[in-house]
ZAGURO-712639 format. One line per 5 residues: number of its first residue (from 1); for each residue z, y, x of N, C-alpha, C. Coordinates in Angstrom, 1 decimal. Atoms other than C-alpha are relative to their C-alpha. Layout:
residues N
NUM> Z Y X Z Y X Z Y X ~ ...
END
This chain:
residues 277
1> -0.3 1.4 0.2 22.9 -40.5 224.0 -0.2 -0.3 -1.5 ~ 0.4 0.5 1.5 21.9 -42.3 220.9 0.9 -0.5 -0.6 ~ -1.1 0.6 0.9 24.7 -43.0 218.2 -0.2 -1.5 -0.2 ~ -0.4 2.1 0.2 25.8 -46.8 218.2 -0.4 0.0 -1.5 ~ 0.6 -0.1 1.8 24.3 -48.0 214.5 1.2 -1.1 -0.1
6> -0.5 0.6 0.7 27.1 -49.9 212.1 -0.7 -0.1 -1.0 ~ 0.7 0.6 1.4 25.5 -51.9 209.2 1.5 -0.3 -0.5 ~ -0.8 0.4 1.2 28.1 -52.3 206.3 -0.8 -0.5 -0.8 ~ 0.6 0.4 0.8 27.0 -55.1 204.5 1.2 -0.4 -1.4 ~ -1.2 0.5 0.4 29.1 -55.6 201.2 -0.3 0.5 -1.5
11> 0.6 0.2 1.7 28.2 -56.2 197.0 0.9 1.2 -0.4 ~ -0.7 -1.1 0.6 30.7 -53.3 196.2 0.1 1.2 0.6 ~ 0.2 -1.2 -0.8 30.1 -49.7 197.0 1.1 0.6 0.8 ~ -1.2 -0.5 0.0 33.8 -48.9 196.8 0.5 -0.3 1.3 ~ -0.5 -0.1 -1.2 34.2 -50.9 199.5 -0.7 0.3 1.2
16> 0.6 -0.4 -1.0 31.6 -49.8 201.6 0.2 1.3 0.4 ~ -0.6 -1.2 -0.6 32.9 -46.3 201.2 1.3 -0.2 0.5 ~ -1.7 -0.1 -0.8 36.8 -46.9 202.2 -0.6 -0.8 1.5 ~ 1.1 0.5 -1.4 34.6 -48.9 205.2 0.0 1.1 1.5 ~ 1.1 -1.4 -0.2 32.7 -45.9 206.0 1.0 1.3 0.2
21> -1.0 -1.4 0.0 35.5 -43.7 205.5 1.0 -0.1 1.1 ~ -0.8 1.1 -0.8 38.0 -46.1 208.0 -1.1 0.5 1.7 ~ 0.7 0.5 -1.2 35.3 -46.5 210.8 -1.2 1.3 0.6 ~ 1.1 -1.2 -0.5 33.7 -43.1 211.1 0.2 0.5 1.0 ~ -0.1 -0.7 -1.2 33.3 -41.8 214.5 -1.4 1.3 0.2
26> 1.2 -0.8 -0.5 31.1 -39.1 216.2 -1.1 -0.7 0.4 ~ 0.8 0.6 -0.4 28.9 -41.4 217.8 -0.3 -1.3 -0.2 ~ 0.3 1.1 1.4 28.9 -43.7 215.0 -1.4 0.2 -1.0 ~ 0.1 -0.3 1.3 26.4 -44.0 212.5 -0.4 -1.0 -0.3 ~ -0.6 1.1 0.6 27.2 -45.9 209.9 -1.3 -0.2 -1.1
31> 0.9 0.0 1.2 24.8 -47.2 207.2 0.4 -1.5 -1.1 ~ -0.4 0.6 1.2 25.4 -49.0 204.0 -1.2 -0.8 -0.5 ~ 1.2 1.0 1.1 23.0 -52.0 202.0 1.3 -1.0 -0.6 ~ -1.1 1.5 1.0 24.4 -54.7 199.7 -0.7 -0.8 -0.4 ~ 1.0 1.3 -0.1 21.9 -57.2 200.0 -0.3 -0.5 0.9
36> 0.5 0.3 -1.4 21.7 -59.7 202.5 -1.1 0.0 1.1 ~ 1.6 0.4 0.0 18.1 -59.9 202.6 0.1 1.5 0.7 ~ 0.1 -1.5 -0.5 17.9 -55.8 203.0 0.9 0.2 1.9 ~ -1.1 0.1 -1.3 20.7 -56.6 205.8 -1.0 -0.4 1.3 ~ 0.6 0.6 -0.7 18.3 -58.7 207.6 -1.2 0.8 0.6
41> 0.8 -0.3 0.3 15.6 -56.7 207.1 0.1 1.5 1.3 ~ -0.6 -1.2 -0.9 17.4 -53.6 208.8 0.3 -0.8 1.5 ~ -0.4 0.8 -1.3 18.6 -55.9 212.0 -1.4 -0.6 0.7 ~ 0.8 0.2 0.0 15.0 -56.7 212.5 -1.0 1.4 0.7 ~ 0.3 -1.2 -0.1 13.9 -53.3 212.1 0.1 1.1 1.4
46> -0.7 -1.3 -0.6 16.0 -51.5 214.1 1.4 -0.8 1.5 ~ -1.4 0.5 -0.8 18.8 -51.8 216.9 1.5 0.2 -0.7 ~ -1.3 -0.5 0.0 21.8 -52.1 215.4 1.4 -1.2 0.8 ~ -0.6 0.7 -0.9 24.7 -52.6 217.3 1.0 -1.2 -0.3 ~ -1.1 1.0 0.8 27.4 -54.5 214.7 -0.5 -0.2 -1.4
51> 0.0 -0.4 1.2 27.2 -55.6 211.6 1.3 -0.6 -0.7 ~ -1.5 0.6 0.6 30.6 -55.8 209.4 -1.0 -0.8 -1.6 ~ 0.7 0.9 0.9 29.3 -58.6 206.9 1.2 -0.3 -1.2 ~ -0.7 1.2 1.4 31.1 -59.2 203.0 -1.0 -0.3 -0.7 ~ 0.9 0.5 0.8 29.9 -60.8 200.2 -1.5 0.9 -0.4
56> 1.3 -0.7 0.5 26.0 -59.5 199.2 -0.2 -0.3 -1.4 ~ 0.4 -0.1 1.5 24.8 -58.6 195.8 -0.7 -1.5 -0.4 ~ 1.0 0.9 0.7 22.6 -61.8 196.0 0.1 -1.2 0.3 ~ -0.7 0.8 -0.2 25.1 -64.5 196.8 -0.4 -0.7 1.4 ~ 0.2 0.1 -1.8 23.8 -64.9 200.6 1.1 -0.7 0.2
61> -1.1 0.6 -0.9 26.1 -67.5 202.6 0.3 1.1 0.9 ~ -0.4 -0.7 -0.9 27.9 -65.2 204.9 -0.4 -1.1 1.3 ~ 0.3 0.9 -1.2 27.5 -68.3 207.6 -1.6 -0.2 0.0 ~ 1.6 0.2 0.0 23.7 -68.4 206.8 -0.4 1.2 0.9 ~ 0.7 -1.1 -1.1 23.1 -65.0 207.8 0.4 0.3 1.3
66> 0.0 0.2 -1.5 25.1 -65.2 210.7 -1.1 -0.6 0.7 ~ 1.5 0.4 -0.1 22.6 -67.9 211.6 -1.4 0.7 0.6 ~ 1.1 -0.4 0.1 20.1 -65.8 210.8 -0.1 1.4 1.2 ~ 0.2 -1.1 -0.2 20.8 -62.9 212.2 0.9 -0.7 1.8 ~ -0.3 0.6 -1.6 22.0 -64.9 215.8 -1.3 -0.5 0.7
71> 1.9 0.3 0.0 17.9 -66.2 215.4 -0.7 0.9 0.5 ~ 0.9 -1.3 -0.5 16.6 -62.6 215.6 0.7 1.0 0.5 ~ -0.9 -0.9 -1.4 19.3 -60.5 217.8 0.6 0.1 0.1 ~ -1.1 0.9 -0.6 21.7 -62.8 219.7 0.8 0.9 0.0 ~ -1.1 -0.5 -0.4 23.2 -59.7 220.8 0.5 1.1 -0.9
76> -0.8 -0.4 1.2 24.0 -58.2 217.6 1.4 -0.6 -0.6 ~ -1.4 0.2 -0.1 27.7 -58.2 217.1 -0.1 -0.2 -1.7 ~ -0.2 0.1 1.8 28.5 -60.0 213.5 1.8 0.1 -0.3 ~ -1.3 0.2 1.0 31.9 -59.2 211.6 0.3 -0.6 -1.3 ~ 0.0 0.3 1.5 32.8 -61.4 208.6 1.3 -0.1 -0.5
81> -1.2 0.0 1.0 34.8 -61.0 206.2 0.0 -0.4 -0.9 ~ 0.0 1.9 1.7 35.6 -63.8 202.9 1.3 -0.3 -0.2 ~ -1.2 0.2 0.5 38.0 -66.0 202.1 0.8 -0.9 1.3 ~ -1.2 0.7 -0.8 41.0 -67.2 204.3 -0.7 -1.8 -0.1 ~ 0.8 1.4 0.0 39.0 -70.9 204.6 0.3 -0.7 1.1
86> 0.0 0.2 -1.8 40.2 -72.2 208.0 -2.2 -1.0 0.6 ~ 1.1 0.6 -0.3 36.7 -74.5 207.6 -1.1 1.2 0.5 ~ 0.8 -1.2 0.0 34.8 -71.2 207.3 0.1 0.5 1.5 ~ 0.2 -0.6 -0.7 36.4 -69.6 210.0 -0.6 -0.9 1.2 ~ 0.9 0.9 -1.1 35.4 -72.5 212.6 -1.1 -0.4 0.2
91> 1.4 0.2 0.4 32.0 -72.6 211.6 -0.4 1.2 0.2 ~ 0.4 -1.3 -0.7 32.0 -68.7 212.6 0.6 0.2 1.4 ~ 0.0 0.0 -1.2 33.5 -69.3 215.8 -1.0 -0.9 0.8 ~ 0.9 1.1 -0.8 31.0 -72.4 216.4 -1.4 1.3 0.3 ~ 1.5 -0.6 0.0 28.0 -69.9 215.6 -0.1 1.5 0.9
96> -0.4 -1.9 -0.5 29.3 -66.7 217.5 0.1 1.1 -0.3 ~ -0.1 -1.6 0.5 30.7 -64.2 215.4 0.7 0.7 1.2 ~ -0.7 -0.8 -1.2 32.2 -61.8 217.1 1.9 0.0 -0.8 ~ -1.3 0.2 0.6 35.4 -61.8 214.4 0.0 -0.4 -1.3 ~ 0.0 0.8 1.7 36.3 -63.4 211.1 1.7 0.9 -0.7
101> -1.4 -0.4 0.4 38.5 -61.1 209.0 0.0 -0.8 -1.8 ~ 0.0 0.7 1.0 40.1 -62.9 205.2 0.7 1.6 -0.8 ~ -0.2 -0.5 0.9 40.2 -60.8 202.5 1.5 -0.2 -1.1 ~ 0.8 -1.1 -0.6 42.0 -58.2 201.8 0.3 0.7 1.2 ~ -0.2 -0.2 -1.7 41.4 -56.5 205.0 1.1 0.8 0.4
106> -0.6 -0.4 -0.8 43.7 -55.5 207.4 -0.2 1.5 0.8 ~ 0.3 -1.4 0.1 42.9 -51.7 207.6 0.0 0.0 1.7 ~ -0.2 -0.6 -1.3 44.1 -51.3 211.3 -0.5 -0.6 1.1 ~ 1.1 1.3 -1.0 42.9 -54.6 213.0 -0.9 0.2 -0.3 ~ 1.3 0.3 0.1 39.9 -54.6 211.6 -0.6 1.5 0.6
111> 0.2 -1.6 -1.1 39.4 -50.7 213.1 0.1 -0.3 1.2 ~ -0.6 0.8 -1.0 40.7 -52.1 216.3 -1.7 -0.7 0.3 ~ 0.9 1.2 -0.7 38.5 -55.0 216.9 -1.5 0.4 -0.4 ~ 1.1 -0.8 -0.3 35.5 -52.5 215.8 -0.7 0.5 1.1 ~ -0.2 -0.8 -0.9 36.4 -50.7 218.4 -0.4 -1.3 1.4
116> 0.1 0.7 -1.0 36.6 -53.9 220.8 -1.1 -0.4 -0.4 ~ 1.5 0.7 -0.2 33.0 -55.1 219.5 -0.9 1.1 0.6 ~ 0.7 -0.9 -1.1 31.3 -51.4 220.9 0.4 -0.6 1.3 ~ -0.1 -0.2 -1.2 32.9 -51.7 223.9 0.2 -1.6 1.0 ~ 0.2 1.0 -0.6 32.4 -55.7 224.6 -1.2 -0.2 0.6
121> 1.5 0.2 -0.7 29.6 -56.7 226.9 0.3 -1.6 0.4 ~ 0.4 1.7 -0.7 28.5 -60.4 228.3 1.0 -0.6 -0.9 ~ -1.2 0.0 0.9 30.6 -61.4 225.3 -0.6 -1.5 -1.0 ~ 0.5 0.7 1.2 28.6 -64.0 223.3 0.2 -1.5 0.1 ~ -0.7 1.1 -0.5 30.1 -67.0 225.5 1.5 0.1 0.4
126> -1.1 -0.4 -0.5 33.4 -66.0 225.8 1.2 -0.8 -0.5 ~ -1.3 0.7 0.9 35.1 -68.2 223.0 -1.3 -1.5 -0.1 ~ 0.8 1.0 0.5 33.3 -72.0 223.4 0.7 -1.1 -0.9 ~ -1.2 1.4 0.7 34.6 -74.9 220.7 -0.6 -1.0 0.6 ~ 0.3 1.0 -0.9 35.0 -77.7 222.8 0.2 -1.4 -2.0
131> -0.3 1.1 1.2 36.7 -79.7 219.2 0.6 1.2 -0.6 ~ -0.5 -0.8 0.5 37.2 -78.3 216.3 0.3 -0.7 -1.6 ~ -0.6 0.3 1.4 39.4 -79.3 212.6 1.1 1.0 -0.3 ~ -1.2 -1.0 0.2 41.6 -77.2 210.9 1.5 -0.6 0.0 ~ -1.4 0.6 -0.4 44.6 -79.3 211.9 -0.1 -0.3 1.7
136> -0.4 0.1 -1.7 43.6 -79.6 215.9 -1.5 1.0 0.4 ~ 1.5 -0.7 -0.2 41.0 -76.9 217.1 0.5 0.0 2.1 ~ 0.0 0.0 -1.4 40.2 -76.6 221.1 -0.7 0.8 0.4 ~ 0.9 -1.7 -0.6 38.8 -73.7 222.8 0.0 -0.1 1.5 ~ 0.1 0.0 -1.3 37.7 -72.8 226.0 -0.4 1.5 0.1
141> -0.1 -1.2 -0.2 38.3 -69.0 227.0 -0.5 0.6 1.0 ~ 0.4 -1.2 -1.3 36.7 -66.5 229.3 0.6 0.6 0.6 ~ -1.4 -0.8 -0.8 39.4 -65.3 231.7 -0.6 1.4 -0.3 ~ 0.2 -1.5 0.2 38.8 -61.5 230.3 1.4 0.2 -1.4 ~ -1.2 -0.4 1.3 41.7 -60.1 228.1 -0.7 0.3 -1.5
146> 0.0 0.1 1.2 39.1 -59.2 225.4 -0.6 -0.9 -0.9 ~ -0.1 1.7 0.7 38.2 -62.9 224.9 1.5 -0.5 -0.7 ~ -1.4 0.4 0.7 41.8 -63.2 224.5 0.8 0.5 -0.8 ~ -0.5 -0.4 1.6 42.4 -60.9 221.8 -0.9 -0.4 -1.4 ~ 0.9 0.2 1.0 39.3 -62.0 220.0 0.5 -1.5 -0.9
151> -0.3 1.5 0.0 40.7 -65.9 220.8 1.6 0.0 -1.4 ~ -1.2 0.1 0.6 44.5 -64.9 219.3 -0.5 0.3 -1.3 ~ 0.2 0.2 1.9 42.8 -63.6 215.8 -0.3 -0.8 0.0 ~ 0.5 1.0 0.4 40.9 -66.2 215.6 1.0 -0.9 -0.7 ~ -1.6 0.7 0.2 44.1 -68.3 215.5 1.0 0.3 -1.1
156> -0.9 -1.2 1.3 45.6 -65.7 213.1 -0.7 -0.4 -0.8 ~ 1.0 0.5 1.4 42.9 -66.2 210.8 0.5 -1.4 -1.0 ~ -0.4 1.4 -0.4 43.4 -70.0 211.3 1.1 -0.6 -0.8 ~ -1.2 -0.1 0.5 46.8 -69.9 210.0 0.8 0.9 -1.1 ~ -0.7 -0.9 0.6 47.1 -67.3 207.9 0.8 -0.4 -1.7
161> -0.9 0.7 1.6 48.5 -69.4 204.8 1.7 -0.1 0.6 ~ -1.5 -0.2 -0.7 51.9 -69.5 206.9 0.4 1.0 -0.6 ~ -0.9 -2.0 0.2 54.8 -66.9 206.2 -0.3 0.8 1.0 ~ 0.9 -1.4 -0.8 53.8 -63.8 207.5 0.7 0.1 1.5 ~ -0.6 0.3 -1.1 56.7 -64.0 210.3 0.1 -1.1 0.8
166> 0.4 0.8 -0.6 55.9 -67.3 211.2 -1.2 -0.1 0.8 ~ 1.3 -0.5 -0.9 52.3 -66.5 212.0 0.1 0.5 1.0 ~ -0.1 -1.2 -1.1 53.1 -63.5 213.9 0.6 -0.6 0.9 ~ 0.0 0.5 -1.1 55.4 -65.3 216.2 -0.8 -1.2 0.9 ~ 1.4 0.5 -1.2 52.8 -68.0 217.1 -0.9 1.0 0.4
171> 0.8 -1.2 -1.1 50.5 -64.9 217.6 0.3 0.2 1.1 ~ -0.2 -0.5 -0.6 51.9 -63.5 219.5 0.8 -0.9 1.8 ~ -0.4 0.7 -1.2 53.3 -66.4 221.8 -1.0 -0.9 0.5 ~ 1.6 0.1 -0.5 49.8 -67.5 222.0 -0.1 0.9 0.9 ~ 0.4 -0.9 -0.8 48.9 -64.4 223.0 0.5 0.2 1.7
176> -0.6 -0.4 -0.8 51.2 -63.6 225.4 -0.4 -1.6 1.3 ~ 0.6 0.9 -0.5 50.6 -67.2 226.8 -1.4 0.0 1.0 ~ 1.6 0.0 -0.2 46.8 -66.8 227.0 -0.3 1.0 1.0 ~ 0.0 -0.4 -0.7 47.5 -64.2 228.8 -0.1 0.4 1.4 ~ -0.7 0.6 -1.3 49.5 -65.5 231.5 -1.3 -0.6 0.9
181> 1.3 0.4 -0.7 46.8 -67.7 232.2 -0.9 0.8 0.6 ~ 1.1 -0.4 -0.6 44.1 -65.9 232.7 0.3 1.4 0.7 ~ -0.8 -0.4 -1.3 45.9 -63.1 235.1 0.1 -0.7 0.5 ~ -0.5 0.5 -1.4 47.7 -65.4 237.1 -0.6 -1.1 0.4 ~ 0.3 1.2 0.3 46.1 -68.8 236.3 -1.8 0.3 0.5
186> 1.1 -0.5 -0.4 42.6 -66.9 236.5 -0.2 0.9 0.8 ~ 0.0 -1.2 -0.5 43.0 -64.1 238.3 -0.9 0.9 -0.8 ~ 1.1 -0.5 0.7 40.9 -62.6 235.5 -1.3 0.3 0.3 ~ 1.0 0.7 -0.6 38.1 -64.0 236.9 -0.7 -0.5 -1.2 ~ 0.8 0.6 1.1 35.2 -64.1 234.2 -0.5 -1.2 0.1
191> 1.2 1.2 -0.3 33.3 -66.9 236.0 1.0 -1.5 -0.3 ~ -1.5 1.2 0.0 37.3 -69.2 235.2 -0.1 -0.3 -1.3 ~ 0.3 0.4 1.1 37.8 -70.4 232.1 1.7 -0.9 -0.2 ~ -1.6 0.8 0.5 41.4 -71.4 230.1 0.0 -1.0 -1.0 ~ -0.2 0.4 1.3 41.6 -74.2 227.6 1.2 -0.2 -0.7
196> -1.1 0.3 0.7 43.9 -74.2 224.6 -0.4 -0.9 -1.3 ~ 0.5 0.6 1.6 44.4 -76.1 221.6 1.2 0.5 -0.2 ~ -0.8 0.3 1.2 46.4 -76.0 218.5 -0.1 -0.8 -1.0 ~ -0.4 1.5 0.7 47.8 -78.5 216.2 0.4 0.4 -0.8 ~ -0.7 -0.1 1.0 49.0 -78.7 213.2 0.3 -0.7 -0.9
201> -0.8 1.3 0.5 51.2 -81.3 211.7 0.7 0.5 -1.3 ~ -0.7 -0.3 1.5 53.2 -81.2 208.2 1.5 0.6 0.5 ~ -1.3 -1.1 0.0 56.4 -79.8 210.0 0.1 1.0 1.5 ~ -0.2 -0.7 -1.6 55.4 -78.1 213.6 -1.6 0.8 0.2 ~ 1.7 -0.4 -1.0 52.2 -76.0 215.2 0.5 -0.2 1.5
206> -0.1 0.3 -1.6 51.9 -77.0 218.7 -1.7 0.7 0.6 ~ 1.4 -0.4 -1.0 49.8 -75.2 221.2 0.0 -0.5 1.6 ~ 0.7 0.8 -1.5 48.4 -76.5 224.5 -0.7 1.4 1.1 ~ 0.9 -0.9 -0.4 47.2 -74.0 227.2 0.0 -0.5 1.3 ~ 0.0 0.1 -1.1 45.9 -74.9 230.6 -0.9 0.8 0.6
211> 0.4 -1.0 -0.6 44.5 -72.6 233.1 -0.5 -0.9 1.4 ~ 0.4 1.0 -0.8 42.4 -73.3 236.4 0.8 0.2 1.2 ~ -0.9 -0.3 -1.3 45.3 -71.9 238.5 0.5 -1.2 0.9 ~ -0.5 0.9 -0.7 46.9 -73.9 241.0 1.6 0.0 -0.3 ~ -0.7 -0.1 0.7 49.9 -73.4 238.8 1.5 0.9 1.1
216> -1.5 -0.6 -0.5 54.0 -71.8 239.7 0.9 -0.8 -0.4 ~ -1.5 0.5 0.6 57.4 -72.7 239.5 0.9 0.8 -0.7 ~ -1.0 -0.7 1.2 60.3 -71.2 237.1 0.7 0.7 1.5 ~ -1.3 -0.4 -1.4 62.4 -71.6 240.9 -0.6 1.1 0.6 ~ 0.4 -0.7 -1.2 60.3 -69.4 242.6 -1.1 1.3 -0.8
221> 0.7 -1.0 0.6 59.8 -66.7 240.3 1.1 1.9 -0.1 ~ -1.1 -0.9 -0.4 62.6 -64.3 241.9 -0.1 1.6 -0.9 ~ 0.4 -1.3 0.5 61.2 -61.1 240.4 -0.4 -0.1 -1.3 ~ 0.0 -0.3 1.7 60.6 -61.5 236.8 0.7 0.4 -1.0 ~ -1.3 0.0 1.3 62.2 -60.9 233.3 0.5 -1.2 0.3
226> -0.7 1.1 0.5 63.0 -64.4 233.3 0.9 -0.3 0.9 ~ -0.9 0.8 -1.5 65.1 -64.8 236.6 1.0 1.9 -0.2 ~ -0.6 -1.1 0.1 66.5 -60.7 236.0 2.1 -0.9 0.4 ~ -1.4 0.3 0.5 70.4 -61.1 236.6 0.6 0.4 -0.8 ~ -0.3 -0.3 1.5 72.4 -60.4 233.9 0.8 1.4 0.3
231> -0.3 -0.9 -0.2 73.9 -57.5 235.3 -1.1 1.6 0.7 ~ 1.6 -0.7 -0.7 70.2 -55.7 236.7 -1.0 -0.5 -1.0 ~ 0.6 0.9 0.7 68.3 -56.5 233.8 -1.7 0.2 -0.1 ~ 1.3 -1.0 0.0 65.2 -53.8 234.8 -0.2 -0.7 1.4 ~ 0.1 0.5 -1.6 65.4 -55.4 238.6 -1.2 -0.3 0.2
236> 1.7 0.6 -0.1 61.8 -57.3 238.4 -1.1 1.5 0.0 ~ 0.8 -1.5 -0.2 60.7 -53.8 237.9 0.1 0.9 0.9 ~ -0.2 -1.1 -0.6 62.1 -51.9 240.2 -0.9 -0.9 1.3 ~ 0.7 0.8 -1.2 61.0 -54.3 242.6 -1.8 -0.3 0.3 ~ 1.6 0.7 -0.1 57.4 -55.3 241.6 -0.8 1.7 0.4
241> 1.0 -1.7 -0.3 56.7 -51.0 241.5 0.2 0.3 1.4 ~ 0.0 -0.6 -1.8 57.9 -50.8 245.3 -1.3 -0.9 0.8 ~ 1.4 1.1 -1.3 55.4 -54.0 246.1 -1.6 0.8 -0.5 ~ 1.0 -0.3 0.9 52.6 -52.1 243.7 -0.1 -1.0 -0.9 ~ 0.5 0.9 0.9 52.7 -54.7 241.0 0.8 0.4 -1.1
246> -0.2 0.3 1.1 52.7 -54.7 237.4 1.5 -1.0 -0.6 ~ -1.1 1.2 0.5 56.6 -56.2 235.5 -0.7 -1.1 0.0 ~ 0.7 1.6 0.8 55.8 -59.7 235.0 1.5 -0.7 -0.5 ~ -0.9 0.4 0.7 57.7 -62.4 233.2 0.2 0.1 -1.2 ~ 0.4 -0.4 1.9 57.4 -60.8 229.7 -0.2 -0.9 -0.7
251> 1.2 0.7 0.7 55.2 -63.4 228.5 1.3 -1.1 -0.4 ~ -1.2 1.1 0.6 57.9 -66.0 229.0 1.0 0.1 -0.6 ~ -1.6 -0.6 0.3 61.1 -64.5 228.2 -0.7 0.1 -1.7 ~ 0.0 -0.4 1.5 59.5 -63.1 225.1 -0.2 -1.5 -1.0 ~ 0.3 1.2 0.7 57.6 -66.7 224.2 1.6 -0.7 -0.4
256> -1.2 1.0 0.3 61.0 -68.4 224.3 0.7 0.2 -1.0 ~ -0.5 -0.7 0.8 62.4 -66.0 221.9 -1.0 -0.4 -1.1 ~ 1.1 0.2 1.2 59.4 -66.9 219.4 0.1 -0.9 -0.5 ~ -0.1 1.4 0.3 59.2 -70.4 219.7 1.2 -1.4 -0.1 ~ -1.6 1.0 -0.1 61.9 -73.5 219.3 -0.6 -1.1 1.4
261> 0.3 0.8 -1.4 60.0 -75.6 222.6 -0.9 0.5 1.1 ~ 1.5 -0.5 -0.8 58.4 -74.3 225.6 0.3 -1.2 1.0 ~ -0.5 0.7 -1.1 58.0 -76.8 228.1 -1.7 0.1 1.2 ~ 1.4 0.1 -1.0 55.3 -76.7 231.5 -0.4 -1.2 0.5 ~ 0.6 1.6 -0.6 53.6 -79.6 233.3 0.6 0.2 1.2
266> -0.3 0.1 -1.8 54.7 -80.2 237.0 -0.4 1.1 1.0 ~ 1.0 -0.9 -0.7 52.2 -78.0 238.6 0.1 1.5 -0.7 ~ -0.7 -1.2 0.9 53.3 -75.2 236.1 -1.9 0.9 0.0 ~ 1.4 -0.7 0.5 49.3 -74.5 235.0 0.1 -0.4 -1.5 ~ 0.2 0.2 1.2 49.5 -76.0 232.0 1.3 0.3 -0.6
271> -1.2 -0.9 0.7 52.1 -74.7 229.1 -0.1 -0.9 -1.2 ~ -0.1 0.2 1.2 53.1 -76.1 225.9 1.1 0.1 -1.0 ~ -1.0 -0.7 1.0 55.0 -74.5 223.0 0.2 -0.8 -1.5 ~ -0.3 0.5 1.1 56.5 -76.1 219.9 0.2 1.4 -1.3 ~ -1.2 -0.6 1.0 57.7 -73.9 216.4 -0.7 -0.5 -1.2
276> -0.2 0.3 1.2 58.5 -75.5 213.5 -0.1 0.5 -1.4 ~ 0.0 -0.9 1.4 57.6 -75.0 210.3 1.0 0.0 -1.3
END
């Protein structure tokens, strides 16, 4: 089998070695340029499978060469990395990056979501902007879990001017949210599709998530964390492992802990979470 090709595009060597040094695998091979032009040039050339994109020696827009490099091989996975810009980043989810990391990087995510661009496929419609401003963006997700880890950085990105513990709990009650959906709401059913927004006002972020399920109730969710009695607090588990099913309930119990408003719609498909800033 032929080693997956990584392009490291990036004006500083130093960081192309700690890169290189981070992302080395067996069935990796990794190659280095620092010019976008040369970057292009190689992606043209040759198959490669990702390219992790920073600044080029020759002031190259990072969003250009996306562009460019979406023009000559759609299915070449782009990673960029720049400045925390919320404008930037939605102008790399309009064009189909694959991830937008803000400088400086995140050593272990950014390893990570490496790892999730090998092993994505049918991937390049998976996050559509239906609307998008850096105070109300709207997405439309591909019921697949790694649409919805791609979807929650994004969002991380998005927000990363927040305190660091504030972020993380919308992450994460995003996440866990987006999740919900597209299991139960999708049956993780690629061909389904979740939409969310986020908002962002001068004292709240608000997220929106609706799914194409035919929605639940809170009353009639006997076996979860969220209904546990207070004296059986593992019960949803003991129970869900005798039917064969996975705990559930997590998503909520935990969200409610994160956020200061959860509230559902009637039909219990759509969700919407409040926390204050």
């Amino acid at each position: 089998m032929n080693p997956r090709r990584l392009l490291l595009l990036d004006s500083d060597s130093s960081v192309q070695d700690h890169l290189a040094g981070l992302l080395k695998k067996d069935d990796r091979q990794i190659e280095n340029v620092s010019d976008s032009r040369e970057a292009l040039d190689r992606i043209r050339d040759g198959s490669i499978d990702i390219l992790l994109a920073g600044p080029g020696s020759n002031g190259f827009d990072p969003l250009k060469l996306l562009r460019r490099v979406r023009s000559i091989r759609p299915e070449t996975k782009v990673i960029l990395t720049g400045e925390a810009d919320p404008q930037k980043i939605i102008q790399a989810i309009r064009q189909r990056a694959f991830s937008y990391f803000h400088r400086p990087l995140p050593t272990t995510t950014l390893v990570e979501m490496v790892q999730h661009a090998f092993e994505a496929e049918s991937w390049q419609d998976d996050i559509r902007v239906i609307s998008a401003r850096p105070e109300w963006i709207t997405l439309d997700v591909r019921c697949k879990i790694d649409a919805a880890d791609r979807t929650t950085h994004f969002l991380r990105e998005i927000q990363s001017d927040l305190p660091q513990q504030t972020a993380e709990d919308i992450a994460s009650a995003f996440r866990e949210l987006l999740m919900n959906a597209i299991e139960h709401g999708g049956k993780n059913d690629p061909r389904k599709r979740v939409r969310t927004s986020l908002l962002r006002t001068s004292r709240a972020i608000i997220v929106h998530i609706a799914d194409p399920g035919v929605g639940f109730s809170l009353d009639f969710l006997p076996h979860a964390a969220i209904s546990n009695p207070e004296d059986s607090p593992i019960r949803h588990v003991e129970v869900r492992a005798e039917e064969g099913k996975r705990p559930g309930g997590f998503g909520i119990l935990l969200t409610k802990n994160l956020v200061n408003e959860l509230l559902y719609n009637e039909r219990g498909n759509a969700v919407l979470f409040v926390k204050y800033l």
